[in-house]
Backbone as CSV, one residue per row, in Angstrom:
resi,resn,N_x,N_y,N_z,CA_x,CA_y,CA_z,C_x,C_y,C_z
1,UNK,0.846,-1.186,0.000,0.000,0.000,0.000,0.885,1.241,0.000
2,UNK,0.405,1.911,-0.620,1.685,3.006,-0.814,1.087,4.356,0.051
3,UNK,1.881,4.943,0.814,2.026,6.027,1.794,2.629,7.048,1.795
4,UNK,2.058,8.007,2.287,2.712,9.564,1.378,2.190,10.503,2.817
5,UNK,3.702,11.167,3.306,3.355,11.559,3.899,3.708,13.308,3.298
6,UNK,3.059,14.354,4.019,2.785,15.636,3.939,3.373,16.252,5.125
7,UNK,3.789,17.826,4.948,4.371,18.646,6.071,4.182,19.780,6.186
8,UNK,3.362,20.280,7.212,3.116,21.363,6.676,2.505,22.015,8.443
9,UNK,1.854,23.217,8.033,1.904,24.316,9.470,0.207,23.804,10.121
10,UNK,0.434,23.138,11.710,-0.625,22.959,12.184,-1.141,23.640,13.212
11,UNK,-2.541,23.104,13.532,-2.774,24.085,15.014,-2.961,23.246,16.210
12,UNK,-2.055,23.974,16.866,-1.708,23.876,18.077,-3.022,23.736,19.388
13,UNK,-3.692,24.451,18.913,-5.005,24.670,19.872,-6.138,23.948,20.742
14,UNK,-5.866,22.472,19.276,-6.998,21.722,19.429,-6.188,20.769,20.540
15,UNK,-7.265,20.385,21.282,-7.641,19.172,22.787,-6.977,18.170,21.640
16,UNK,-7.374,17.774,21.265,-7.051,16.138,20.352,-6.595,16.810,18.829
17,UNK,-5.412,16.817,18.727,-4.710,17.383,17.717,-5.133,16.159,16.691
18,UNK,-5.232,14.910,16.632,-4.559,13.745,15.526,-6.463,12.678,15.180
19,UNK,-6.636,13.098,14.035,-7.716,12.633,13.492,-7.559,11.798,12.433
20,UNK,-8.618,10.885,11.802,-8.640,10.394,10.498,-9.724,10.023,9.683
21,UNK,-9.548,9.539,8.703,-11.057,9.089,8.198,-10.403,9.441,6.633
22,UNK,-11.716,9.051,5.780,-11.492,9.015,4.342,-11.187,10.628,4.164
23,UNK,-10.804,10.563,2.925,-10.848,11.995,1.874,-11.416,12.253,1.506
24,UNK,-12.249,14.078,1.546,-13.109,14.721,0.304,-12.186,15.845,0.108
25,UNK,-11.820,16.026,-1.688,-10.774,16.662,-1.945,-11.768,17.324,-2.639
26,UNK,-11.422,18.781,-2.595,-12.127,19.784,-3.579,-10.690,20.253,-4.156
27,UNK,-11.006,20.533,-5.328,-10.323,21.610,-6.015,-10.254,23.028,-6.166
28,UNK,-11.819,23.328,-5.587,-12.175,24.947,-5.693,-12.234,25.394,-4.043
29,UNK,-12.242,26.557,-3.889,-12.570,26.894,-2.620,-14.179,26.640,-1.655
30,UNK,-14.101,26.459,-0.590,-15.503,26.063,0.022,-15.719,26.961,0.919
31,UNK,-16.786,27.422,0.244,-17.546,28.689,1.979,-18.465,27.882,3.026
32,UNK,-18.382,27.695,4.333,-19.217,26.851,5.105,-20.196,27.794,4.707
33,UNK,-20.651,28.923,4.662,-21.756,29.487,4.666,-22.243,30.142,3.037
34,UNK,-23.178,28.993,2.427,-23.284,28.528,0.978,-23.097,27.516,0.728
35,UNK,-22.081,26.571,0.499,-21.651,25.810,0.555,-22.298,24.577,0.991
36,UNK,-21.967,24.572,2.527,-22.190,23.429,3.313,-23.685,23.670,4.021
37,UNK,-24.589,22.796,4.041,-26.013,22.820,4.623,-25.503,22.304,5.638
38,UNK,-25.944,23.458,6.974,-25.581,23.235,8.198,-26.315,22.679,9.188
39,UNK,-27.469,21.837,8.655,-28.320,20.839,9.240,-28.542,19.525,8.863
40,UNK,-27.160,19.510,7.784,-26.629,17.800,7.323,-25.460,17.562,6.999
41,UNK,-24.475,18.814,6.721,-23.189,18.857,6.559,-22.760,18.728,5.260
42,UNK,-23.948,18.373,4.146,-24.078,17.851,2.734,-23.610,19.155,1.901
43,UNK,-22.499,18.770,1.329,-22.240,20.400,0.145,-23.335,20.747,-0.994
44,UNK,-23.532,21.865,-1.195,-24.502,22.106,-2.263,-23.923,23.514,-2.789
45,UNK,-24.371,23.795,-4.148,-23.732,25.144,-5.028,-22.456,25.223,-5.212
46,UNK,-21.914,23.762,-5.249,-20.448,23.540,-5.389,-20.049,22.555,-6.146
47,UNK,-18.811,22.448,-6.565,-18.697,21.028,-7.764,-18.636,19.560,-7.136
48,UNK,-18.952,19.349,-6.191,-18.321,18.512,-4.693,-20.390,18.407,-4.374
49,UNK,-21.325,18.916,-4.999,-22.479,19.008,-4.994,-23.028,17.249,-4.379
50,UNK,-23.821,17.198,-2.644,-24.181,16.174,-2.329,-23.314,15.521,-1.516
51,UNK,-22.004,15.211,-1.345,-21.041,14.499,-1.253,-21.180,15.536,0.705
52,UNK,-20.996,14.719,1.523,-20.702,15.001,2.757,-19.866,15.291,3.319
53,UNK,-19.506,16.291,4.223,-18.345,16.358,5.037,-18.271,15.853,5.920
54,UNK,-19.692,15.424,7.071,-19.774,14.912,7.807,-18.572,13.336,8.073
55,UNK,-17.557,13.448,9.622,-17.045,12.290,9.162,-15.474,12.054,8.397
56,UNK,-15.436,13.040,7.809,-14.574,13.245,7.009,-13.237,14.213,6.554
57,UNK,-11.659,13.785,6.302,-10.983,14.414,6.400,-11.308,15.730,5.098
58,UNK,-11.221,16.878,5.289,-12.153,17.380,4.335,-10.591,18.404,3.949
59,UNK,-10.256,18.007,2.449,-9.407,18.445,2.008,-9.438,20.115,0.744
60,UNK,-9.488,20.960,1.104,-9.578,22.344,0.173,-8.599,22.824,-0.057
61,UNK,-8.287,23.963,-1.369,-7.853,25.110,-1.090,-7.853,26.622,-0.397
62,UNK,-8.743,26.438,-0.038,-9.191,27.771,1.118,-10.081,27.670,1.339
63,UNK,-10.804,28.551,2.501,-12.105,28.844,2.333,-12.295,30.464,1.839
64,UNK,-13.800,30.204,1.105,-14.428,31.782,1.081,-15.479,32.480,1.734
65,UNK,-16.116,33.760,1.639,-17.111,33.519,2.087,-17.014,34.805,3.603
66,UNK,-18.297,34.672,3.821,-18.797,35.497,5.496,-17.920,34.667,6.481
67,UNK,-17.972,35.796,7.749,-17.654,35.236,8.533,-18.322,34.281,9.865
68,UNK,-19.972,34.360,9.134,-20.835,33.598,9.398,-20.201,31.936,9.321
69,UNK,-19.802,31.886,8.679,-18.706,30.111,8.247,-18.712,29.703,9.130
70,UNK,-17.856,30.651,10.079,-17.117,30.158,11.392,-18.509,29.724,12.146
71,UNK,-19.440,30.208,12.331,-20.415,29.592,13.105,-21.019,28.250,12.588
72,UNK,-21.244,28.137,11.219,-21.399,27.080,10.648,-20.726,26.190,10.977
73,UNK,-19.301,26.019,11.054,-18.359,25.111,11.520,-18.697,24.744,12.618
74,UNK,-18.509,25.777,13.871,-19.165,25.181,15.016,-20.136,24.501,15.145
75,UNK,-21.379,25.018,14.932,-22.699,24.333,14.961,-22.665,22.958,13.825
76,UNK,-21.730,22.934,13.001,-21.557,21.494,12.408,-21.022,20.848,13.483
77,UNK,-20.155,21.078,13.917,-19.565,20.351,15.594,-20.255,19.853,16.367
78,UNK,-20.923,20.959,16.501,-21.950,20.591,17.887,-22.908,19.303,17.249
79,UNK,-23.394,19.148,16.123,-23.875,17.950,16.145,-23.603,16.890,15.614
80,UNK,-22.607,16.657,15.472,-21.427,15.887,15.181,-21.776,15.525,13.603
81,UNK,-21.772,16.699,13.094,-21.595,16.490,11.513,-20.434,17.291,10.916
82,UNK,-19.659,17.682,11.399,-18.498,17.956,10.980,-17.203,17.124,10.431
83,UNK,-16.507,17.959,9.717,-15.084,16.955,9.242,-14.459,16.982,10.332
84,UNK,-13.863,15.488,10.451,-13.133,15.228,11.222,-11.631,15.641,11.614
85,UNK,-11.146,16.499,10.223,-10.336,17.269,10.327,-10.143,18.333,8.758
86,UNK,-9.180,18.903,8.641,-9.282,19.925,7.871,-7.720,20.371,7.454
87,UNK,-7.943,19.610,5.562,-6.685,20.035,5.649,-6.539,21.033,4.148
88,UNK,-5.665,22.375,3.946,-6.061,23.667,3.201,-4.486,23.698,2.416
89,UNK,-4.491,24.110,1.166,-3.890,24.500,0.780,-3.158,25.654,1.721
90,UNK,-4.107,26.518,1.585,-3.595,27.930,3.077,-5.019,28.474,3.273
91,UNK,-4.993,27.875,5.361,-5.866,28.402,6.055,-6.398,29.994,5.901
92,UNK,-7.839,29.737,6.068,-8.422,31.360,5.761,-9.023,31.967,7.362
93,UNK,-8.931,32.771,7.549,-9.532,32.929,9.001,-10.424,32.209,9.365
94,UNK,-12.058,32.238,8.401,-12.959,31.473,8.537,-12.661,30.108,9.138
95,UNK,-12.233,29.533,8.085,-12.404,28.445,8.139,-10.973,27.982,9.864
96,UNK,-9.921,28.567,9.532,-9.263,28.721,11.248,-10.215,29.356,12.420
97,UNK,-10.717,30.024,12.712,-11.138,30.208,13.564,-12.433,28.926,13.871
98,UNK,-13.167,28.766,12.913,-14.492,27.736,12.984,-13.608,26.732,13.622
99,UNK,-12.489,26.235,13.143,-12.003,24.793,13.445,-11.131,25.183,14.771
100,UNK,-10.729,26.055,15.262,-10.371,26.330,16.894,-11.260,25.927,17.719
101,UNK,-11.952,27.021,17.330,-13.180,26.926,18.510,-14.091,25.266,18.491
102,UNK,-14.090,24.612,17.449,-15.455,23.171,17.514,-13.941,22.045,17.819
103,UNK,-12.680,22.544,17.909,-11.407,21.872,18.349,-11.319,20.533,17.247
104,UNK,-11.299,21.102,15.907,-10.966,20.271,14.493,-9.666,20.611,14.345
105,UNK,-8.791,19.068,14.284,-7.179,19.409,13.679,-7.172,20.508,12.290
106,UNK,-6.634,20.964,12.076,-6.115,21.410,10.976,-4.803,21.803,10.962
107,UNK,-4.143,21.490,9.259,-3.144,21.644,8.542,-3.529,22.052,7.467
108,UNK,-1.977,23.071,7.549,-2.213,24.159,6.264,-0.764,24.450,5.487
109,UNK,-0.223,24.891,4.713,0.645,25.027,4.088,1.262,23.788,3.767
110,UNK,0.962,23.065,3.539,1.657,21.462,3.051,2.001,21.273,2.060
111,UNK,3.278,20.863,2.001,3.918,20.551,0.939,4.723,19.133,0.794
112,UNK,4.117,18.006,-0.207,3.815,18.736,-1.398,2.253,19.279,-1.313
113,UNK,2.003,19.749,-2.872,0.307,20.348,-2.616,-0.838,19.442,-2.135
114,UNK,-1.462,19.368,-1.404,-2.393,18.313,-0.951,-3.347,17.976,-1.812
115,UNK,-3.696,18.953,-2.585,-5.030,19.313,-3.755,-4.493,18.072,-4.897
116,UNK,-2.781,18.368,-5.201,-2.558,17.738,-6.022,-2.102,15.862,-5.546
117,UNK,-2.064,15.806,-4.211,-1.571,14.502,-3.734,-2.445,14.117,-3.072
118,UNK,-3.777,14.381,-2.975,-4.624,13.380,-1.933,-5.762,13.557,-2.740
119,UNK,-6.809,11.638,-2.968,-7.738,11.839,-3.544,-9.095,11.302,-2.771
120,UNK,-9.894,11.891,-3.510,-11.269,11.283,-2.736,-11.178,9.741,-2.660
121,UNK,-11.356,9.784,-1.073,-11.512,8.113,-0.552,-10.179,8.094,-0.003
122,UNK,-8.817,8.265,-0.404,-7.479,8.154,0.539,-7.890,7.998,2.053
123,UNK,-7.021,7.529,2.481,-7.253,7.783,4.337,-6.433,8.453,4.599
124,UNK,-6.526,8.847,5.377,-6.046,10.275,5.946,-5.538,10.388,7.104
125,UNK,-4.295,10.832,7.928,-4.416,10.823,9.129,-3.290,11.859,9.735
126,UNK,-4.275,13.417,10.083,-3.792,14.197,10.265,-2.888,14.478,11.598
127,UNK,-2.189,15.757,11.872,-1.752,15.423,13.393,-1.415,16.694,13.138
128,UNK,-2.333,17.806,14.073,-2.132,19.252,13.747,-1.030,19.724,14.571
129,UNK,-0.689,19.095,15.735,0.247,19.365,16.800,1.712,19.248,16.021
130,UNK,2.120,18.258,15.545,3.008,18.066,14.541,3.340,18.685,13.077
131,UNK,1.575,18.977,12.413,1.825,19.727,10.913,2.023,18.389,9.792
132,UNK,1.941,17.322,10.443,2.575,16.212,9.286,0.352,15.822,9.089
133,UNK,0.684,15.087,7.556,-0.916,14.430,6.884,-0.304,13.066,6.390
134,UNK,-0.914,12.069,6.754,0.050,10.611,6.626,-1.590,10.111,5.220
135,UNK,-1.033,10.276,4.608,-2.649,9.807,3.475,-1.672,8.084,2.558
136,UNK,-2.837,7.172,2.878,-2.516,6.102,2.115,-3.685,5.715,1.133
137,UNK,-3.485,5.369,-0.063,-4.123,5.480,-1.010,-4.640,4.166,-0.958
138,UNK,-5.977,4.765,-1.563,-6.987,3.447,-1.493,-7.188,2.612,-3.143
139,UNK,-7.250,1.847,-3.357,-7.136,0.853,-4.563,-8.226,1.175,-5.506
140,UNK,-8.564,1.441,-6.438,-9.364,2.373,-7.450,-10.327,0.829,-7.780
């Protein structure tokens, strides 16, 4: 099984820095607020349209968007439909602050590009305390 690990700038903040679970890789940017329906966690108005975060290592290039997000994030937390962690090309406030406060790992600046090295379904297994993304690829 082949394993690829990533390095890059994490946060420090979260109670339980080290998460995992499958991959949802977007290519475009995701606003929690638009985006993500915050009473199922299900993306909509996006190319990623249906596909859940709930659960899931949820892989972007940024986020966009209000700073309403950040509450979205939380309140995805609170009912446990949130990604299980969060990993960004480069963190946007939004989407950093949402994942402080509901205490979601995230990693950001990783190199190599994550967008371009991790695919939907990979497993994933972040460790924000460290900054490292350990993704092993799943068999097509």
């Amino acid at each position: 099984m082949e394993k690829i690990i990533l390095k890059g700038f994490g946060l420090k903040a979260v109670k339980s820095p080290v998460a995992e679970g499958e991959a949802l890789v977007s290519q475009s940017p995701i606003s929690f607020l638009g985006n993500v329906d915050p009473e199922t966690g299900i993306i909509k108005n996006h190319p990623l349209e249906g596909e859940s975060v709930t659960g899931r290592v949820l892989v972007f290039p940024t986020g966009v968007g209000s700073t309403v997000g950040t509450y979205v994030i939380i309140n995805l937390a609170e009912k446990g439909l949130a990604p299980k962690a969060i990993v960004q090309r480069k963190a946007d406030t939004v989407t950093l602050v949402g994942a402080v406060v509901a205490g979601i790992p995230l990693v950001h600046r990783v190199t190599p590009d994550p967008i371009e090295c991790i695919r939907t379904g990979d497993w994933v297994r972040v460790d924000s305390h460290k900054g490292v993304v350990e993704v092993e690829r799943r068999k097509k």
